[in-house]
C-alpha positions as CSV (number, residue, x, y, z in Angstrom):
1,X,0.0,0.0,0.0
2,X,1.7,3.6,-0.7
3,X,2.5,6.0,1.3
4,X,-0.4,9.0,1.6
5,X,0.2,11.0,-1.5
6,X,-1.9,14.7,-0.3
7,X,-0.5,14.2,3.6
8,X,0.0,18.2,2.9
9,X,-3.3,18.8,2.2
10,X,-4.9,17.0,5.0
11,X,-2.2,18.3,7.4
12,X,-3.6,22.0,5.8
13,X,-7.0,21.2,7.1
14,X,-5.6,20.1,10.3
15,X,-4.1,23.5,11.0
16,X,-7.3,25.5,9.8
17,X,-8.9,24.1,12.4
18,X,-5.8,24.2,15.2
19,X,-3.1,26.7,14.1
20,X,-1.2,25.3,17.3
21,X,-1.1,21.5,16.4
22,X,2.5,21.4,16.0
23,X,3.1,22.8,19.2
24,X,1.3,20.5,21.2
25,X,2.0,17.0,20.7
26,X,-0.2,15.8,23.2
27,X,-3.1,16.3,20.4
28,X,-4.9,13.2,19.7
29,X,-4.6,14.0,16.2
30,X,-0.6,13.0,16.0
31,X,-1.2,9.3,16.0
32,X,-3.3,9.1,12.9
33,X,-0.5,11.8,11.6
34,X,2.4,9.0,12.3
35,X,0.2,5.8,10.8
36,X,-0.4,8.4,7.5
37,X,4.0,9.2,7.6
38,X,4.6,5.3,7.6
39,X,5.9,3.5,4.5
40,X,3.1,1.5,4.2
41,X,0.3,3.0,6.2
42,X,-2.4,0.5,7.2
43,X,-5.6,1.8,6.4
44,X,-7.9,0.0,8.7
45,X,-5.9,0.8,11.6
46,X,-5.9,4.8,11.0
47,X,-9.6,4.5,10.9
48,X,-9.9,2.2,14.2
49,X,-7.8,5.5,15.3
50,X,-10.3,7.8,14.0
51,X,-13.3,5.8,15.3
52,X,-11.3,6.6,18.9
53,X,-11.0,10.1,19.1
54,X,-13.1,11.9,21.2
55,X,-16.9,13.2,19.9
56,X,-15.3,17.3,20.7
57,X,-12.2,16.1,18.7
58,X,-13.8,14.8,15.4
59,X,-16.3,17.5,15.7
60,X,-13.3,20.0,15.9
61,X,-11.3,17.8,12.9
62,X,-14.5,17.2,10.8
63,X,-13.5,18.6,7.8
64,X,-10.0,17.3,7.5
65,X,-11.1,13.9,8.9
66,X,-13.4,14.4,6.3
67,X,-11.0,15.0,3.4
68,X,-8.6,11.5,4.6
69,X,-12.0,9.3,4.6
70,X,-12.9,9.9,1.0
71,X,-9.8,10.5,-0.6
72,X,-7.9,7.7,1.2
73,X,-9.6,5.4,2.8
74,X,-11.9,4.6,0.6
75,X,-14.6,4.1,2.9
76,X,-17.3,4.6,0.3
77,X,-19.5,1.4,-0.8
78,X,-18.4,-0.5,-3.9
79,X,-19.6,1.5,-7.0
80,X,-20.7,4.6,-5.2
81,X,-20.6,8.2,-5.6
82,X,-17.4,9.8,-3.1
83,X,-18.7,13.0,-1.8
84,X,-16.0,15.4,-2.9
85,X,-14.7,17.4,0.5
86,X,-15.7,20.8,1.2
87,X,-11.9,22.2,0.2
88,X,-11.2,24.5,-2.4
89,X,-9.6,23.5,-5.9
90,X,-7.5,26.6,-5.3
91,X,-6.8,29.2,-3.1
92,X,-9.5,32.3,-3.0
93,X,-8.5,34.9,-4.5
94,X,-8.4,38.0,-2.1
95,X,-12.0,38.9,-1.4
96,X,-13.0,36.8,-4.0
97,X,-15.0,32.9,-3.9
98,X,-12.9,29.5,-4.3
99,X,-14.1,27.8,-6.9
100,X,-15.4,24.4,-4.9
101,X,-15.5,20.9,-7.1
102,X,-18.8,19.2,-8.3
103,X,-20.0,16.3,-6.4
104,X,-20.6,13.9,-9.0
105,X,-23.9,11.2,-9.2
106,X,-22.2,9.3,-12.0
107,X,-23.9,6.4,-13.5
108,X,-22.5,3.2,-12.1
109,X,-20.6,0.7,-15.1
110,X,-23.3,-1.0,-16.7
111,X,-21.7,-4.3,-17.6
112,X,-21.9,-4.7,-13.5
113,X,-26.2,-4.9,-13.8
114,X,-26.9,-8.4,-14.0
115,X,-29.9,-10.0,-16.4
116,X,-32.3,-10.2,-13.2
117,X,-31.6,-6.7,-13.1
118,X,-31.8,-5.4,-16.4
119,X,-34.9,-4.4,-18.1
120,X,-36.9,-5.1,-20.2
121,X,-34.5,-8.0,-21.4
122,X,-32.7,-8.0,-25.1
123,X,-30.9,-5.4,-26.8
124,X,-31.9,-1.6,-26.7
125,X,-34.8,-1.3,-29.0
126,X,-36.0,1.6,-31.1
127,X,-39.0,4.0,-30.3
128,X,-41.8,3.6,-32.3
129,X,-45.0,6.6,-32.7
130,X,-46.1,9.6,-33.3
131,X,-44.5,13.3,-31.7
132,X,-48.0,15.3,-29.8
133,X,-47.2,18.8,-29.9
134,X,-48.6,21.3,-27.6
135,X,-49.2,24.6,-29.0
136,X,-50.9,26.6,-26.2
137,X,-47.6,26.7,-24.0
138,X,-43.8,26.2,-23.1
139,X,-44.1,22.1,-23.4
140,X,-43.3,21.8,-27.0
141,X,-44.2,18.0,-27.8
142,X,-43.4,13.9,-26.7
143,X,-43.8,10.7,-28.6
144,X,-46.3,8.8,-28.2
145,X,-45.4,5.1,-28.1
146,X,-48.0,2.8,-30.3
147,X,-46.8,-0.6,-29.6
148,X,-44.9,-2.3,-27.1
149,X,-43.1,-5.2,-28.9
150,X,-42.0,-2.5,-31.3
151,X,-40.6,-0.4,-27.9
152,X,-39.2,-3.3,-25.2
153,X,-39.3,-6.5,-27.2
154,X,-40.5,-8.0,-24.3
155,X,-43.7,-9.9,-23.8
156,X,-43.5,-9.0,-19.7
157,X,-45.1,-5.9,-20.2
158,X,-48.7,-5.1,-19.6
159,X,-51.0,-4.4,-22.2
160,X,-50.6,-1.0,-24.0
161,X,-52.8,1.0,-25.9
162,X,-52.7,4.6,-27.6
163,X,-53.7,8.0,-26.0
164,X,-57.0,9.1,-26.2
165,X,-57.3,12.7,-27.3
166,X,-58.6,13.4,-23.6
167,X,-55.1,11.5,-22.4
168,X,-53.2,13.2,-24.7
169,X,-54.5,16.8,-22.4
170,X,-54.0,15.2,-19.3
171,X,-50.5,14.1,-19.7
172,X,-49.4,17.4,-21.1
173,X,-50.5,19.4,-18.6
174,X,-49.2,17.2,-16.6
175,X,-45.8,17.9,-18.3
176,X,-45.8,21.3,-18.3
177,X,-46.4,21.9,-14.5
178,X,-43.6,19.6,-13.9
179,X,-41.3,21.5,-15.8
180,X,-42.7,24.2,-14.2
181,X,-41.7,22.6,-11.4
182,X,-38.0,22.1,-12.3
183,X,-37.6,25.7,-13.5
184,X,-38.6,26.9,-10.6
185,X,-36.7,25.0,-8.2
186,X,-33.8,25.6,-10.7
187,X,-34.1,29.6,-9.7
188,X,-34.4,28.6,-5.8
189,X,-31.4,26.7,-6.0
190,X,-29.3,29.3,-7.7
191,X,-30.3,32.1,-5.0
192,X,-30.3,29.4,-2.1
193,X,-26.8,30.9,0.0
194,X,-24.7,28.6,1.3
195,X,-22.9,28.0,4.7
196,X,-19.8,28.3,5.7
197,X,-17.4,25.5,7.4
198,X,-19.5,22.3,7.2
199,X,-22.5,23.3,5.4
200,X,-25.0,22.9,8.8
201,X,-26.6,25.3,10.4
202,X,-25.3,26.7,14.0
203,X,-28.0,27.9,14.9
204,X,-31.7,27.8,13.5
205,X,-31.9,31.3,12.2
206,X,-31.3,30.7,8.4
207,X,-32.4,31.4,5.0
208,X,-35.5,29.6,4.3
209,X,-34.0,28.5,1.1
210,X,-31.0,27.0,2.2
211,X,-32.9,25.3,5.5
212,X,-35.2,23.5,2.7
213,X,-31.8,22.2,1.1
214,X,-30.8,20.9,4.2
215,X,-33.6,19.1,4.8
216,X,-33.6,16.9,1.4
217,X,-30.1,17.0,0.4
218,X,-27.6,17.7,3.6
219,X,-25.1,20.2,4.2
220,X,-25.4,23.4,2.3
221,X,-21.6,23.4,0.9
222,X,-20.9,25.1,-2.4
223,X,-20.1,21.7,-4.1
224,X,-23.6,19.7,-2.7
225,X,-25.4,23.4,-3.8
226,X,-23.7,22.7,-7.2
227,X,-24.5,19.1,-7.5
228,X,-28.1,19.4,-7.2
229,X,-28.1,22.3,-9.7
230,X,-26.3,20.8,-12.3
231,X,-28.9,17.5,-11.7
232,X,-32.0,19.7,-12.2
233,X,-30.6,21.7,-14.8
234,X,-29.8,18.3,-16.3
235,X,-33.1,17.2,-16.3
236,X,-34.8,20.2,-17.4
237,X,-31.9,20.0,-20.6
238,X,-32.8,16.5,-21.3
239,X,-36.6,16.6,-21.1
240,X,-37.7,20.3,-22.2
241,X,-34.7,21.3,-24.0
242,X,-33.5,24.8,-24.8
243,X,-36.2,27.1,-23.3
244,X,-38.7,24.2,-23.6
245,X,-38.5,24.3,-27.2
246,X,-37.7,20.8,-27.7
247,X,-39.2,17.9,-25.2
248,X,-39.1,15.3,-28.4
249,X,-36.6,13.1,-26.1
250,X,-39.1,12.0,-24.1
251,X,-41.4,8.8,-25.0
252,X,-44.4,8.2,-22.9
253,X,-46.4,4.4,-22.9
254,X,-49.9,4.0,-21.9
255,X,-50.3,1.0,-20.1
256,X,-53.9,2.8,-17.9
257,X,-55.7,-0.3,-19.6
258,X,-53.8,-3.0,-17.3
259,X,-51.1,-1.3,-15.2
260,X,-52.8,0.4,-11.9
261,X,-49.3,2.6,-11.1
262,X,-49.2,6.3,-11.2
263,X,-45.7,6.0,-13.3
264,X,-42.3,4.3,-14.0
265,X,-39.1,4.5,-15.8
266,X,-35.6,2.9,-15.8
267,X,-32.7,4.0,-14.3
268,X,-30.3,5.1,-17.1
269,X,-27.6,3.1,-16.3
270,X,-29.8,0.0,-16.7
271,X,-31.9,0.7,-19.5
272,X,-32.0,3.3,-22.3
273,X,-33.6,3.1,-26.0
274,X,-31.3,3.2,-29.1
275,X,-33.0,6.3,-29.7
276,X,-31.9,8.1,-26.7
277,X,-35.9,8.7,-25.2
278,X,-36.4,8.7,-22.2
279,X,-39.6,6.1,-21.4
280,X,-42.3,7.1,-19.4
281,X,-44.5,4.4,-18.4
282,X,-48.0,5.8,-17.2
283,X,-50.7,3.4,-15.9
284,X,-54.1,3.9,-14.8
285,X,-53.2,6.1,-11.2
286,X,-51.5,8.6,-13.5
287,X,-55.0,9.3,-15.0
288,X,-56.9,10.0,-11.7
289,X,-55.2,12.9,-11.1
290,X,-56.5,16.3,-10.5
291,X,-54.8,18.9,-11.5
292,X,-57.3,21.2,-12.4
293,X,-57.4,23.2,-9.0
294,X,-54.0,25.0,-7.9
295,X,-53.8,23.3,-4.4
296,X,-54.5,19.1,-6.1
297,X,-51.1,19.4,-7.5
298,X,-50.2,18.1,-3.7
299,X,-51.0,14.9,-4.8
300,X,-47.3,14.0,-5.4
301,X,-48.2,13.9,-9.1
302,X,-45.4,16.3,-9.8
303,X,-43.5,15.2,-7.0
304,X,-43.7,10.8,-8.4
305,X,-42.5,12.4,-11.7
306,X,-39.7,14.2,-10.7
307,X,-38.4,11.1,-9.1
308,X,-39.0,8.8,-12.3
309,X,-37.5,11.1,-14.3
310,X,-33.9,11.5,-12.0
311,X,-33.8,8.0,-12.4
312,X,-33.8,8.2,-16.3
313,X,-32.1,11.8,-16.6
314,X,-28.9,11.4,-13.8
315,X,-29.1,7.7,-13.0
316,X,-30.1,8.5,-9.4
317,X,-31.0,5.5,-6.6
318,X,-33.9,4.3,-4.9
319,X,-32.5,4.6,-1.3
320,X,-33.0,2.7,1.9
321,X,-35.0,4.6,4.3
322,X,-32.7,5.8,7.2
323,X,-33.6,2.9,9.8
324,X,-32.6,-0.1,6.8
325,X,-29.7,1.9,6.2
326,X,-28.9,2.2,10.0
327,X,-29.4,-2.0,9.7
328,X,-26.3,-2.4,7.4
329,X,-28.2,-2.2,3.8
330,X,-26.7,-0.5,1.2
331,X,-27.0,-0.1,-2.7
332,X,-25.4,-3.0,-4.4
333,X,-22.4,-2.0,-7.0
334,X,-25.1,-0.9,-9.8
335,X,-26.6,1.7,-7.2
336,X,-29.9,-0.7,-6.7
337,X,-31.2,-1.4,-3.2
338,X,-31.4,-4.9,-1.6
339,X,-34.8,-6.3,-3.2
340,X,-37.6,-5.9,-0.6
341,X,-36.4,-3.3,1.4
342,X,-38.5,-0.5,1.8
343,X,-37.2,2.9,-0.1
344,X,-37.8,7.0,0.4
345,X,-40.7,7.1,-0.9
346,X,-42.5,10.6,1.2
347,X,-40.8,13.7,2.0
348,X,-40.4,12.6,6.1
349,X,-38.5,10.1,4.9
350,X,-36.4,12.1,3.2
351,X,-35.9,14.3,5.6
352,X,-35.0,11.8,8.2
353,X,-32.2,10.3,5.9
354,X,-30.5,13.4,6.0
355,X,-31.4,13.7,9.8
356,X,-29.7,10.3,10.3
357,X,-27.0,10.8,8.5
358,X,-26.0,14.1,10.0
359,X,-27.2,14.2,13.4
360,X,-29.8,16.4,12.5
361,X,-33.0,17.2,14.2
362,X,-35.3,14.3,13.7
363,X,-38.4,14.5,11.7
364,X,-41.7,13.0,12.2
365,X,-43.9,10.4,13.8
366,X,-40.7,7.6,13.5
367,X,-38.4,6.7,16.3
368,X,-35.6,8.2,15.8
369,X,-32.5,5.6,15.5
370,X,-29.2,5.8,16.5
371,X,-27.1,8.7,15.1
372,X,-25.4,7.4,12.5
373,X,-21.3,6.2,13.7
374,X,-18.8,7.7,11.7
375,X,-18.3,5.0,9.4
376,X,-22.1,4.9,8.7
377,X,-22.1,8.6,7.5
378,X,-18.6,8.1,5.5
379,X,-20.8,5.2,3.7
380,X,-23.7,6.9,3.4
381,X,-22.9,10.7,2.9
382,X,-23.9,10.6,-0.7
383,X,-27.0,9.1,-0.5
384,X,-29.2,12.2,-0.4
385,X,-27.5,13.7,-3.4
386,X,-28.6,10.3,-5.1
387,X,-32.1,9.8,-3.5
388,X,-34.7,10.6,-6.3
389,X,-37.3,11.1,-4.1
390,X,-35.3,13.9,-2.9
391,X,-35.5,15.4,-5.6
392,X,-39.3,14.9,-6.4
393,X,-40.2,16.1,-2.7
394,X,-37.7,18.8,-3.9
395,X,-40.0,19.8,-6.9
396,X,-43.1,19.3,-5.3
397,X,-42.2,21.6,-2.2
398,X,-41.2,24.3,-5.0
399,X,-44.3,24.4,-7.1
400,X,-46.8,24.2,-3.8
401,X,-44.9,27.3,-2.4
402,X,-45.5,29.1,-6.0
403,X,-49.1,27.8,-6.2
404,X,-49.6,29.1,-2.8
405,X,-48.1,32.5,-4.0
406,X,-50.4,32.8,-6.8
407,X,-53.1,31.7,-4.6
408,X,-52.6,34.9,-1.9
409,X,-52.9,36.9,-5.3
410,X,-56.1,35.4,-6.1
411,X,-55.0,32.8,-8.5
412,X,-56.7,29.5,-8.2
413,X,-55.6,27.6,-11.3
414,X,-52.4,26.3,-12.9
415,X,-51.0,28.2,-15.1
């Protein structure tokens, strides 16, 4: 095993937080400092060192204890997504920002998703139907997909049929108030402020904004503010286009006649077309929604879509609510969870994911279980950039607050 190539850097972090380590060698730091100066540093037993310091110590190291976990130790489950520390690429300029890195959700390899997990099974087929267009707003147009053999070449499917003309309304409205949704919580996130240090709050007086960031997607650091940005912008790019002037790469599949779920998609890391669509699966739940009234759009409508579609758009997870997650399950190597195991799937959950995680505050009716150790959060720090339904809750949060807005102003429809 080599030696620790950025000691320099972590030792930098070290003296942010304690100008004064070098002078006192009694600091409980100096041991893990020594293991890191050795040769052949063993890994396991620098974090069995870490484990031990005191709570007052790791608090007061977090950031560089931090920075050695994911850039050395590896800590992060097989096929994950490393949360990048919160350390500049380069120095600030003085008076200026430092420019922080992205935290990536990358797609996981896809020759690592076994056939039981793949799907529909055989090769990537082509999209087949007709493009709707929408004249009488931003949405610009889908495809309509007319046959299923022609689209999955799978006979596993339910029964599809084609849109009626009363369909055909539904669904693009549906469309257009969830990228509504997006473009909205696109501008939130690009005024939300950040925090200093570690992202969390010291005390509870802070922007609304960046409080609601917390909640869903952890600390508010430059490079997790950035992350989620670039993942909304990324889905607003791949579904509405240029200022929603082309939404073509989206392909939607009525299956209302046989198939009672709201909606459904694939991740993209497991299954794309050869056309590059995106494939919406709607079943009969996604027809008995309301959306005619401004306050029915809290029927998670917007919020279920949101979530299907950062599965297809950024290849985010399904994840473990916070108590199977405090229970040792993880996402496998393809970013799947462990089959059966019950997923965020409601905002509270969300929220106590991230409470877990980072001994926040816990939310809701649940018992709250044991703050997560340190190696728990070094394993799981990246789950709420990943968790879909973060990002659906996210959404939904956005466009209630604005239907609310227009609702003080006497608006009572969406527009």
């Amino acid at each position: 095993m080599p030696p620790y190539a950025n000691l320099q850097q972590f030792l930098g972090l070290v003296r942010q937080a304690n100008p004064t380590y070098e002078r006192h060698r009694s600091s409980s730091l100096h041991n893990i400092v020594a293991g890191l100066q050795q040769p052949n540093p063993n890994k396991a037993a620098i974090q069995v060192l870490i484990q031990g310091l005191p709570q007052a110590k790791r608090q007061k190291y977090a950031q560089a204890l931090n920075f050695l976990s994911q850039d050395y130790l590896n800590t992060a489950p097989p096929g994950g997504v490393a949360v990048m520390p919160n350390v500049p690429v380069a120095p600030a300029p003085r008076g200026g920002v430092a420019v922080m890195p992205r935290v990536p959700v990358a797609p996981p390899p896809l020759q690592q998703v076994t056939l039981q997990q793949r799907a529909p099974a055989g090769a990537a087929p082509s999209i087949v139907g007709g493009v709707i267009h929408d004249a009488n707003g931003p949405f610009h147009g889908w495809t309509e997909v007319d046959n299923l053999n022609r689209v999955a070449g799978s006979p596993n499917r339910p029964q599809t049929s084609a849109f009626t003309q009363l369909q055909i309304t539904h669904v693009t409205q549906i469309l257009r108030s969830v990228q509504r949704s997006i473009d909205l919580s696109l501008r939130t996130l690009r005024a939300t402020p950040v925090l200093p240090g570690n992202g969390l709050p010291a005390t509870p007086m802070i922007d609304m904004r960046t409080r609601i960031f917390i909640e869903f997607f952890g600390p508010c650091t430059q490079a997790r503010l950035r992350t989620v940005t670039d993942n909304f912008a990324e889905m607003e790019r791949q579904l509405f286009g240029a200022r929603g002037r082309n939404a073509t790469g989206l392909a939607v599949l009525n299956e209302s006649a046989t198939n009672a779920n709201m909606a459904e998609t694939y991740r993209r890391s497991i299954f794309r077309p050869a056309s590059g669509h995106i494939l919406l699966i709607v079943g009969s739940g996604f027809f008995q929604t309301a959306i005619g009234n401004a306050f029915q759009a809290n029927d998670n409508t917007i919020g279920t879509l949101v979530h299907e579609f950062a599965h297809a758009c950024f290849d985010a997870s399904d994840i473990p609510v916070a108590a199977q997650l405090q229970a040792g399950r993880r996402l496998d190597a393809t970013g799947m969870p462990p089959r059966g195991v019950p997923t965020c799937v409601v905002g509270e959950q969300d929220r106590q994911l991230v409470a877990w995680i980072f001994r926040r505050p816990w939310v809701g009716t649940g018992v709250a279980p044991t703050p997560a150790t340190l190696q728990q959060r070094t394993e799981c720090e990246d789950y709420p950039l990943r968790n879909a339904d973060a990002y659906g809750q996210y959404a939904l949060n956005q466009m209630v607050d604005d239907l609310q807005a227009q609702a003080r102003q006497g608006v009572s429809r969406l527009t």
